[in-house]
FIVOZA-210877 format. One record per residue: residue number from 1; chain; y negated, z negated, x negated of N, C-alpha, C, O in turn. Coordinates in steps of 0.2 Angstrom, whole numbers, plus 2048, in hexadecimal, padded with zeros to 3 digits. Layout:
N
   nr  kette  n_v  n_w  n_u  ca_v  ca_w  ca_u  c_v  c_w  c_u  o_v  o_w  o_u
  NUM      A    Y    Z    X     Y     Z     X    Y    Z    X    Y    Z    X
...
This chain:
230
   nr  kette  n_v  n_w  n_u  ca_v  ca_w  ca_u  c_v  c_w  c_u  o_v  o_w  o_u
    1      A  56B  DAC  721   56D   DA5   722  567  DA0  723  562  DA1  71F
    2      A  568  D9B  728   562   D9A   728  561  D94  725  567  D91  724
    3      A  55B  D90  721   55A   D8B   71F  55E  D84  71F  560  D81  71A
    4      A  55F  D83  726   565   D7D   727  56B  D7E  727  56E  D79  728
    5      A  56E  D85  727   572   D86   726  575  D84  71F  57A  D81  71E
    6      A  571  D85  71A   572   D85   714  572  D7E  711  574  D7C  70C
    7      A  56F  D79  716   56E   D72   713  574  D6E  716  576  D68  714
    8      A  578  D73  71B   57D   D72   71E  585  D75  71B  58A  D72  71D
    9      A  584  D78  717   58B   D7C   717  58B  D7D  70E  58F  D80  70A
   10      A  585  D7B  70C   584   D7D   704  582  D76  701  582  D77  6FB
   11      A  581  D70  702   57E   D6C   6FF  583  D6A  6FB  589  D68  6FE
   12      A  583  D69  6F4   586   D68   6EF  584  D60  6EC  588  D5D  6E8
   13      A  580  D5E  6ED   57D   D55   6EE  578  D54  6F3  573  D57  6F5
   14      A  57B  D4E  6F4   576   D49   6F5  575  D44  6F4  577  D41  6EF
   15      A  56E  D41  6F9   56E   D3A   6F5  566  D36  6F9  561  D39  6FA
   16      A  567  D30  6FA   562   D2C   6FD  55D  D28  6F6  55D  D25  6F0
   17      A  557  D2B  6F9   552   D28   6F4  54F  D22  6F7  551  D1C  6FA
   18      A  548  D24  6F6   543   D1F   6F8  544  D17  6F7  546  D15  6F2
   19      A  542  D14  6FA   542   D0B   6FA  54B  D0A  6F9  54D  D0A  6F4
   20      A  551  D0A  6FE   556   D0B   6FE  559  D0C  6F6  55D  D08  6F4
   21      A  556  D12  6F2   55B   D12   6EB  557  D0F  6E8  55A  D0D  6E3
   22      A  551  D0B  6E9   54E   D08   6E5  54E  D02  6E3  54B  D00  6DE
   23      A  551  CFD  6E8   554   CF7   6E9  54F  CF3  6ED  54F  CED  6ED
   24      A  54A  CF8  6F1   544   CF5   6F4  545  CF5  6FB  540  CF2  6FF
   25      A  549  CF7  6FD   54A   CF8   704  548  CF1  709  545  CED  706
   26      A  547  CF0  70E   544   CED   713  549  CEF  71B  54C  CF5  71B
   27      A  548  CE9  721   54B   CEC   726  547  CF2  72A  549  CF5  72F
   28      A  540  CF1  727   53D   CF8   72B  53E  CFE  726  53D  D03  72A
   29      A  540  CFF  722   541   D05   71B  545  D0C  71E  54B  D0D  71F
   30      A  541  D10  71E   544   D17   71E  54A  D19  719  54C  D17  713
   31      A  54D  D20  71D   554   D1D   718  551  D27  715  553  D2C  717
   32      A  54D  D26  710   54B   D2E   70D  554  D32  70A  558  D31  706
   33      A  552  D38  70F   559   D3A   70A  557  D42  706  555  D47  708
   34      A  55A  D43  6FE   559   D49   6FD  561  D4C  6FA  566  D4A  6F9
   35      A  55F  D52  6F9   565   D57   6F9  565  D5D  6F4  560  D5E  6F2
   36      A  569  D61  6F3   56B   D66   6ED  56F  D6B  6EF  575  D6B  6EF
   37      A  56C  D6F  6F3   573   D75   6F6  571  D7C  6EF  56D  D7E  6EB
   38      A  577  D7E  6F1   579   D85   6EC  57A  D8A  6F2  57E  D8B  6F6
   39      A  573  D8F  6F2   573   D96   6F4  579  D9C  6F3  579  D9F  6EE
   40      A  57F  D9E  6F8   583   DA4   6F7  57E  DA7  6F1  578  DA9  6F2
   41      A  582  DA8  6EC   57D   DAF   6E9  57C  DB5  6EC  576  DB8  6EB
   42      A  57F  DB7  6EF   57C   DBD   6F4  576  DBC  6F8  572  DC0  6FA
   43      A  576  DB7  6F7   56F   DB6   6FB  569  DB8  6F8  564  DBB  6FB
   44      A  56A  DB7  6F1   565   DB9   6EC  564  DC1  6EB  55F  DC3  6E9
   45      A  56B  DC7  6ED   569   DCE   6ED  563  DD1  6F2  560  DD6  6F0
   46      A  562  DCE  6F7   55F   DCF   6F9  556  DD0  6FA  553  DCA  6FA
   47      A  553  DD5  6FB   54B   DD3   6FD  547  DCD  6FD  542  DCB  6FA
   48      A  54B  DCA  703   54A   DC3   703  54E  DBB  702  553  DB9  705
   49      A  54A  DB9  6FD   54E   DB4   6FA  54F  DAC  6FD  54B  DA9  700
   50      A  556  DA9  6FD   556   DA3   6FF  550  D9E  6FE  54B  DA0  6FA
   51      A  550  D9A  701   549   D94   6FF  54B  D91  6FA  550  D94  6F8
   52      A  548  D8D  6F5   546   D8B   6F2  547  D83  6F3  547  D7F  6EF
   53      A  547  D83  6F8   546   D7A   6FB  546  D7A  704  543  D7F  707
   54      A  549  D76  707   549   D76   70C  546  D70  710  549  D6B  70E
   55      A  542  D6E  714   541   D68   718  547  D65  71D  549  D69  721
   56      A  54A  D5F  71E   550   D5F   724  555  D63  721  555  D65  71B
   57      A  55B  D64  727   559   D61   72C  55A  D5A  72F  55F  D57  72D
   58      A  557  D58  732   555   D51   736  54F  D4F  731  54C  D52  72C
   59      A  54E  D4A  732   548   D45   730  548  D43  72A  54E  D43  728
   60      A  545  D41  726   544   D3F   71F  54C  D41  71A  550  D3E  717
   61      A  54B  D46  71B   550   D4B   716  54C  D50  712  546  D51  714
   62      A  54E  D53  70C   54A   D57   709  550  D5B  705  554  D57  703
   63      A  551  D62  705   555   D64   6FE  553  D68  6FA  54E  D6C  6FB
   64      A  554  D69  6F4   553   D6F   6EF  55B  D74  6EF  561  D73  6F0
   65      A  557  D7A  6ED   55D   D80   6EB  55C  D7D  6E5  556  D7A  6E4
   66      A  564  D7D  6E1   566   D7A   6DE  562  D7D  6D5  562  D79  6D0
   67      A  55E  D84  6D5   55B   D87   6D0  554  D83  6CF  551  D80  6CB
   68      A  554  D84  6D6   54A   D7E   6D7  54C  D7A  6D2  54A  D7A  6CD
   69      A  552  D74  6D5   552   D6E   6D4  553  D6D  6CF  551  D67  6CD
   70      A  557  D72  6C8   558   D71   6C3  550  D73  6C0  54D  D6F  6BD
   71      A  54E  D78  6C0   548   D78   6BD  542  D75  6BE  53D  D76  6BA
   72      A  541  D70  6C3   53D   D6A   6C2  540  D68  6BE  53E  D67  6B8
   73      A  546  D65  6C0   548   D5F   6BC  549  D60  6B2  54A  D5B  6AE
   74      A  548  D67  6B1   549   D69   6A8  540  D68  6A8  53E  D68  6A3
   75      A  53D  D67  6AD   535   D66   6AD  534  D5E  6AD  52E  D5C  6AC
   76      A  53A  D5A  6AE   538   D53   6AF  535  D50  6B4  534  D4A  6B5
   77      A  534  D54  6B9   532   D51   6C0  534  D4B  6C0  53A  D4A  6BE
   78      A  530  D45  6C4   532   D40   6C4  537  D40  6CA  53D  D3F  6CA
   79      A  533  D42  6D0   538   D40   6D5  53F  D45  6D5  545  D43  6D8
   80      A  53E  D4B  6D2   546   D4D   6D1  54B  D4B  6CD  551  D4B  6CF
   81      A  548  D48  6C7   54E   D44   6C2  550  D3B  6C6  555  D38  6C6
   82      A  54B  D39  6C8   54C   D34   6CF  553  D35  6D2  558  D31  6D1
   83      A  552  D3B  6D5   558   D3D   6DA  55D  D3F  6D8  562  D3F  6DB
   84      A  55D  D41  6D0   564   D40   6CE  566  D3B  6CB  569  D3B  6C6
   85      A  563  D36  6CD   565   D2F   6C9  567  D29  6D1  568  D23  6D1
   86      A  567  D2C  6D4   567   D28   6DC  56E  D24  6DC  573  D27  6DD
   87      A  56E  D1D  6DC   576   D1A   6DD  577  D1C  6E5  57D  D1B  6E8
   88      A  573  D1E  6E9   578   D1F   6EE  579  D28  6F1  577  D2B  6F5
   89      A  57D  D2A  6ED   581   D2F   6EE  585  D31  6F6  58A  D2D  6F8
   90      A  583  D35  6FA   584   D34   701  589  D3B  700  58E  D3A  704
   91      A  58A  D40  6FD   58F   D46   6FC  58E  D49  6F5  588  D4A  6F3
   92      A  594  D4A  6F1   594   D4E   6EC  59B  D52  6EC  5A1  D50  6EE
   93      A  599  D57  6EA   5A0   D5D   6EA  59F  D5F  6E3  599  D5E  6E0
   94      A  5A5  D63  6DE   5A6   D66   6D7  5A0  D67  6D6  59E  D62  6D3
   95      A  59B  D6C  6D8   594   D6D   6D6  590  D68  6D4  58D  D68  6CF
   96      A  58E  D63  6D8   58C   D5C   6D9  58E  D59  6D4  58A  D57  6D1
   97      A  596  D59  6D3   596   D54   6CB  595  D58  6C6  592  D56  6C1
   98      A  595  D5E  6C6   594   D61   6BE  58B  D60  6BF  589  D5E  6B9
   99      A  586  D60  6C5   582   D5E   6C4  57F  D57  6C2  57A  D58  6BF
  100      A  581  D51  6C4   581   D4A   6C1  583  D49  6BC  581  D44  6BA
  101      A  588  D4E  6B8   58A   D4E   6B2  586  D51  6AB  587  D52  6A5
  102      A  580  D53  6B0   57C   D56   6AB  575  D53  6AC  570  D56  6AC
  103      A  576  D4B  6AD   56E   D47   6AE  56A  D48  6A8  564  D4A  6A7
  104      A  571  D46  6A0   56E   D45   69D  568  D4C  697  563  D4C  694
  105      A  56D  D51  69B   569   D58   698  561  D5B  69B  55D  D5F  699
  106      A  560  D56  69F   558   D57   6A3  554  D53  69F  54E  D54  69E
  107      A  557  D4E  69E   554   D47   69B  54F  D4A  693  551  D4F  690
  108      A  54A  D47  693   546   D49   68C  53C  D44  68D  53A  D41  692
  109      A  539  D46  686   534   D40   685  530  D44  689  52A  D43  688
  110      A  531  D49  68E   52E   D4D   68F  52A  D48  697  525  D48  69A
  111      A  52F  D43  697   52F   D3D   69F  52A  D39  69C  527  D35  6A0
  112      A  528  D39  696   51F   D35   698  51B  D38  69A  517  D35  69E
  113      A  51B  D3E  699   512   D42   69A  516  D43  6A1  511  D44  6A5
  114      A  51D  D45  6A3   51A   D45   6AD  51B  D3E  6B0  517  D3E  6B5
  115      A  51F  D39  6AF   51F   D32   6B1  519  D30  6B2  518  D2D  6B7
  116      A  515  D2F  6AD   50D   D2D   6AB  50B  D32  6AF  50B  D2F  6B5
  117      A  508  D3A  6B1   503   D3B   6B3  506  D3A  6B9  502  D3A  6BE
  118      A  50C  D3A  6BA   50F   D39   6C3  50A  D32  6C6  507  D31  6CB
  119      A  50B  D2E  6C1   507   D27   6C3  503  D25  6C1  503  D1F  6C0
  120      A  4FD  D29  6C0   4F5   D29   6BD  4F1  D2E  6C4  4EB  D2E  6C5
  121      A  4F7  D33  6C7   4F4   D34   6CE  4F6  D31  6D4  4F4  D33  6DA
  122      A  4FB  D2C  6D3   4FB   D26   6D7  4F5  D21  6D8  4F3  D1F  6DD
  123      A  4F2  D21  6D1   4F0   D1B   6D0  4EA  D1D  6D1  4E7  D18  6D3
  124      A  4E6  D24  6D0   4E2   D26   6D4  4DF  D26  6DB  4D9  D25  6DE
  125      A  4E5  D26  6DD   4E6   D27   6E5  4E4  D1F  6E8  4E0  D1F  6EC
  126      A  4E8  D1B  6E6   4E5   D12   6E8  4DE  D10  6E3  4DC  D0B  6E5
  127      A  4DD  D12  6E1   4D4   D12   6DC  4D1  D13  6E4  4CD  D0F  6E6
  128      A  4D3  D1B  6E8   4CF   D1E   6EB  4CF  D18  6F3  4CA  D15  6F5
  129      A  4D4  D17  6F5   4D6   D12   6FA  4D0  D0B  6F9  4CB  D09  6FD
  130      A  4D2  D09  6F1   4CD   D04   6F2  4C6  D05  6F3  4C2  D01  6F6
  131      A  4C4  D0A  6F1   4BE   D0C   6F2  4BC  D0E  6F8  4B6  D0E  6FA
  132      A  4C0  D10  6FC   4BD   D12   703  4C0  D0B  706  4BC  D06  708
  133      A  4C6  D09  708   4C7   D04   70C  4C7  CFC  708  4C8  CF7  70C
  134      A  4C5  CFA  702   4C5   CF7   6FF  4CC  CF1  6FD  4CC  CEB  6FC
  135      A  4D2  CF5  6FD   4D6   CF1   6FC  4DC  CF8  6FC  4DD  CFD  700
  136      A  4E0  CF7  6F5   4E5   CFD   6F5  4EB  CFD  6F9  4EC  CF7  6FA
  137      A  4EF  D02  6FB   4F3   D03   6FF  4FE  CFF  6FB  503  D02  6F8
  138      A  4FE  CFA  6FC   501   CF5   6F8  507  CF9  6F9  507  CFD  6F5
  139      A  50A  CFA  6FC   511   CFE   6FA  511  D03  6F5  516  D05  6F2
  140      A  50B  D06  6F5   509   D0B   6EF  507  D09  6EB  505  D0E  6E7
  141      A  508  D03  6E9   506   CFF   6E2  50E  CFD  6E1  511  CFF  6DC
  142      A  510  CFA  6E6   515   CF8   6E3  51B  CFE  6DE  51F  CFD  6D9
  143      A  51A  D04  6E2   51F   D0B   6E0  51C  D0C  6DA  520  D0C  6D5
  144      A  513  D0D  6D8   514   D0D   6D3  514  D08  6CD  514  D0B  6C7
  145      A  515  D02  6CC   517   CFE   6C8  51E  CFF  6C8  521  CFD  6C3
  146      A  522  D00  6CC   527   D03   6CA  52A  D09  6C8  530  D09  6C7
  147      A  527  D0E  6C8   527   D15   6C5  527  D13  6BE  52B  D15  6BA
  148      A  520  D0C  6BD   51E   D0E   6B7  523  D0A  6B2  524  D0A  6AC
  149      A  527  D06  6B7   52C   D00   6B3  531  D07  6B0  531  D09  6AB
  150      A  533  D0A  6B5   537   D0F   6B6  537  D13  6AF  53B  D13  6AB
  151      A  530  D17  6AE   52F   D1B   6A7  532  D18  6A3  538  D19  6A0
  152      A  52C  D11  6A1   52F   D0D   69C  537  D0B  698  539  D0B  692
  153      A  53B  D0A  69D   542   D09   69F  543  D0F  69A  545  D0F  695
  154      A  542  D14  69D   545   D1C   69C  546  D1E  695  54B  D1F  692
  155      A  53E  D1C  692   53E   D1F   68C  53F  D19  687  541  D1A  682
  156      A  53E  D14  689   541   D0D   686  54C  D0F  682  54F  D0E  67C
  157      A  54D  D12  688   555   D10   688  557  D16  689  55D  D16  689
  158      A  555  D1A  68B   558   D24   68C  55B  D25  692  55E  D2A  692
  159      A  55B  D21  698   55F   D1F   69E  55A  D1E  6A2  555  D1B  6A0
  160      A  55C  D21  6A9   557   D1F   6AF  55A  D1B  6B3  55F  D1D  6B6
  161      A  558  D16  6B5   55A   D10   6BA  556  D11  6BF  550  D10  6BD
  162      A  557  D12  6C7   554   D11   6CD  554  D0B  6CF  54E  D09  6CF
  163      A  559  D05  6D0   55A   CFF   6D2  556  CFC  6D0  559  CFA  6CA
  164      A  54E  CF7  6D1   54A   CF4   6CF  54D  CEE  6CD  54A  CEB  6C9
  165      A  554  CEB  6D0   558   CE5   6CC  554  CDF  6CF  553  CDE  6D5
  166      A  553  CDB  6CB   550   CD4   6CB  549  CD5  6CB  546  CCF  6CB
  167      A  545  CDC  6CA   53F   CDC   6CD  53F  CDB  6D3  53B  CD7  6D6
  168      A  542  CDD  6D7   540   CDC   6DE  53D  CD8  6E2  539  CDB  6E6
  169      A  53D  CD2  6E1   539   CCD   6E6  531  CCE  6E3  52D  CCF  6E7
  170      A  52F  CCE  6DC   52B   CCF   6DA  527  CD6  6DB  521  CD5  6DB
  171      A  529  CDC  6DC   525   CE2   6E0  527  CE2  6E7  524  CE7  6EA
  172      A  52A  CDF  6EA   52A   CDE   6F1  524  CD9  6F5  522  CD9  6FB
  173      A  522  CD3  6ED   51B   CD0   6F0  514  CD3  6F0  50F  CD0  6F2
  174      A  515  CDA  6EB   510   CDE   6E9  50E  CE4  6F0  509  CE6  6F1
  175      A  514  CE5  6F4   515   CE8   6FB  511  CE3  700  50C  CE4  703
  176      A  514  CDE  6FF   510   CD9   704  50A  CD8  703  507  CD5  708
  177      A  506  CD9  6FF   4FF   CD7   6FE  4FE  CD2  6FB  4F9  CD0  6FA
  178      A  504  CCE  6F7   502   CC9   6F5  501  CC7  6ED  501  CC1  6EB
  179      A  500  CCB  6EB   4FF   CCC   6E2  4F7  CD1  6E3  4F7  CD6  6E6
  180      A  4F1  CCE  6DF   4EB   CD1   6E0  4EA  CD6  6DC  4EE  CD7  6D7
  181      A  4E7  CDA  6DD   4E6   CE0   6DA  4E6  CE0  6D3  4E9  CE4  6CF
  182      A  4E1  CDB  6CF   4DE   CDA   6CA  4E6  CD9  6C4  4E7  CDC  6BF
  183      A  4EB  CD3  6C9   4F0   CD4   6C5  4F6  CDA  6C3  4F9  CDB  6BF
  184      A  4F4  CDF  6CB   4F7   CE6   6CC  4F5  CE9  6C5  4F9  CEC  6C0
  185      A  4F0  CE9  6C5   4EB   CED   6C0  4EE  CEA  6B9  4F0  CEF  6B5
  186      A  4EE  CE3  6B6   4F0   CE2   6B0  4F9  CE5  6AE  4FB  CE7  6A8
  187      A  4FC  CE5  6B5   503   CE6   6B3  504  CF1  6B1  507  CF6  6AE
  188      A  4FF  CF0  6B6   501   CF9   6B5  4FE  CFA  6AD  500  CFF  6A9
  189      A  4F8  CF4  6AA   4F5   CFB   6A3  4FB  CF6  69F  4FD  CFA  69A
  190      A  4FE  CF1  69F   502   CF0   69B  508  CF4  69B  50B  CF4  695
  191      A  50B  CF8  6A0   510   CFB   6A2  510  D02  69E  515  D05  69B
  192      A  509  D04  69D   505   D0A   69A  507  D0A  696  50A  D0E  694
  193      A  505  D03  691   504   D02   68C  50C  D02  688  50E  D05  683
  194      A  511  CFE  68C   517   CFF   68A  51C  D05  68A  521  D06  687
  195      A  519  D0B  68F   51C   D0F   68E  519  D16  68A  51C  D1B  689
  196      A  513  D14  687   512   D18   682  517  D14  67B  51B  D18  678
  197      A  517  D0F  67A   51A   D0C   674  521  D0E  675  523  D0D  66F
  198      A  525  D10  679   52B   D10   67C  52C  D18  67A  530  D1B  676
  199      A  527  D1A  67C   527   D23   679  528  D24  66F  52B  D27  66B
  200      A  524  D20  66D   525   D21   667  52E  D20  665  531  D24  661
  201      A  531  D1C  668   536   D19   664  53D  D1E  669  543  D1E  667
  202      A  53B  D20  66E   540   D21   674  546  D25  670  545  D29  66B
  203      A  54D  D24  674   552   D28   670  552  D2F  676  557  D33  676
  204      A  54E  D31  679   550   D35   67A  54C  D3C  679  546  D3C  679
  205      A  54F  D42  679   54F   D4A   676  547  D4D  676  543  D48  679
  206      A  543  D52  675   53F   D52   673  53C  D56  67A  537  D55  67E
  207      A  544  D5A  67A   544   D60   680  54A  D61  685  54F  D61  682
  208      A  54A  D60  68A   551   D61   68D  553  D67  68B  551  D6C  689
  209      A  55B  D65  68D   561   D6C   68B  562  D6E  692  564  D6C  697
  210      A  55D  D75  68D   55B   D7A   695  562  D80  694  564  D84  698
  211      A  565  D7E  68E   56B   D84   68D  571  D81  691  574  D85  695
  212      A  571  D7B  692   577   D7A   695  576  D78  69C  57B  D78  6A0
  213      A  570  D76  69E   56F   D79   6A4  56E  D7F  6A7  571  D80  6AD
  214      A  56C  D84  6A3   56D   D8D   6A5  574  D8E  6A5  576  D92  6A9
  215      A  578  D8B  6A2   580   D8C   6A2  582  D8B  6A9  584  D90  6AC
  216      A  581  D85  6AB   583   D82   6B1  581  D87  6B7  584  D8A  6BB
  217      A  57A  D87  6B5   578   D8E   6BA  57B  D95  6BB  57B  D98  6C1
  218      A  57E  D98  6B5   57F   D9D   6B4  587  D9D  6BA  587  D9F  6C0
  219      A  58B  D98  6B7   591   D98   6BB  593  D96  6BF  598  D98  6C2
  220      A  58E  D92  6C2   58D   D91   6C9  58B  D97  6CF  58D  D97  6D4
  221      A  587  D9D  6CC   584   DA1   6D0  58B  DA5  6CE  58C  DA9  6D3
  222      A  58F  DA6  6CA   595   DAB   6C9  599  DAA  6CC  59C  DAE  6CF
  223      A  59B  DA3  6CC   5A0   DA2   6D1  59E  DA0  6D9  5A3  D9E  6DD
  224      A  598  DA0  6DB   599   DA2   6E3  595  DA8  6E2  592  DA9  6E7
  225      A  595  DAD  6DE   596   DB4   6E1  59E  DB7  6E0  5A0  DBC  6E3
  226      A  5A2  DB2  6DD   5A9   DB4   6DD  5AD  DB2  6E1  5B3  DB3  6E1
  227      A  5A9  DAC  6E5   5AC   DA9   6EB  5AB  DAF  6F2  5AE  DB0  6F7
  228      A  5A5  DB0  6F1   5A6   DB6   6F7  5A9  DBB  6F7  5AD  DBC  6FC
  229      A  5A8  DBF  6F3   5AB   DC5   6F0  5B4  DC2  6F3  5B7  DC6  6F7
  230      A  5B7  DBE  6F1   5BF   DBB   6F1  5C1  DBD  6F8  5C7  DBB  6FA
């Protein structure tokens, strides 16, 4: 089977990221889409194994086999636990909801140390811009002061919110170039600073619940190999 076939006939979620779920969108804004297909277990007897992740098909699409995607996500990945927080759901089937039904089981304090270093090589990265071009890449500031609100939020309250809300105009002026670096810079160490204090007190788990995600897994791959077998 071939790769698009499976983002085709297997995808079990969807869902639009980028600026779009974020409330940042723009009339030039790309509409980023990702996805969650479940592999026939048969696929898996074989030699050779389904992927892992697919590109497309078409343009700014991306998907995860649905085992990838749960095992980032019990690693905290940021942009996968993202994606399962997207208010714009474009397709969900049975699988799909038992998988949204288990956001909270990925969730754990484990989202500071990948949130944080996710946006300490962000932060590298426009360090490095201003050093060669002498001014940083403002859409990439703006994402990260919203990552970093994001963390914060997370471990503040044990829920992940995508929709920037009532920030909006205010990191939209940080895309436009109009907020100077120096205050870029004071808002991210304070962000730092608040989402360490946030980790101290956060309600949520130490570790995610890898048990009842392996359940999920287990029955999932049972009953589509008892769907073929039928």
């Amino acid at each position: 089977m071939r790769p698009a076939e499976l983002v085709r006939d297997h995808t079990v979620y969807a869902c639009v990221m980028g600026s779009r779920a974020f409330g940042l969108a723009t009339d030039a804004s790309d509409t980023d889409r990702r996805g969650v297909f479940l592999a026939p277990t048969p696929l898996f007897w074989r030699f050779e194994k389904p992927p892992t992740h697919v590109e497309g098909p078409g343009e700014e699409r991306f998907s995860w086999e649905l085992e990838r995607f749960c095992d980032l996500a019990l690693r905290a990945n940021p942009n996968i636990l993202e994606c399962l927080h997207s208010p714009l759901v474009e397709h969900l089937d049975d699988t799909g909801r038992e998988l949204l039904s288990l956001r909270g089981a990925f969730l754990s304090r484990q989202v500071h140390a990948t949130f944080t270093g996710y946006a300490l090589g962000q932060r590298r990265k426009l360090d490095a811009d201003i050093r060669t071009t002498g001014a940083p890449r403002w859409k990439h500031a703006m994402h990260l002061l919203r990552l970093l609100t994001s963390a914060r939020d997370l471990l503040r309250t044990g829920e992940l919110w995508l929709d920037v809300g009532e920030e909006r105009e205010a990191l939209l002026a940080v895309k436009r170039g109009e907020v100077s670096w120096a205050e870029i810079e004071a808002r991210m160490a304070r962000m730092a600073e608040e989402t360490d204090v946030a980790l101290l007190r956060t309600p949520l788990p130490a570790e995610p619940d890898k048990a009842r995600v392996a359940d999920f897994l287990y029955r999932t791959r049972q009953a589509s190999a008892r769907a073929v077998a039928a």
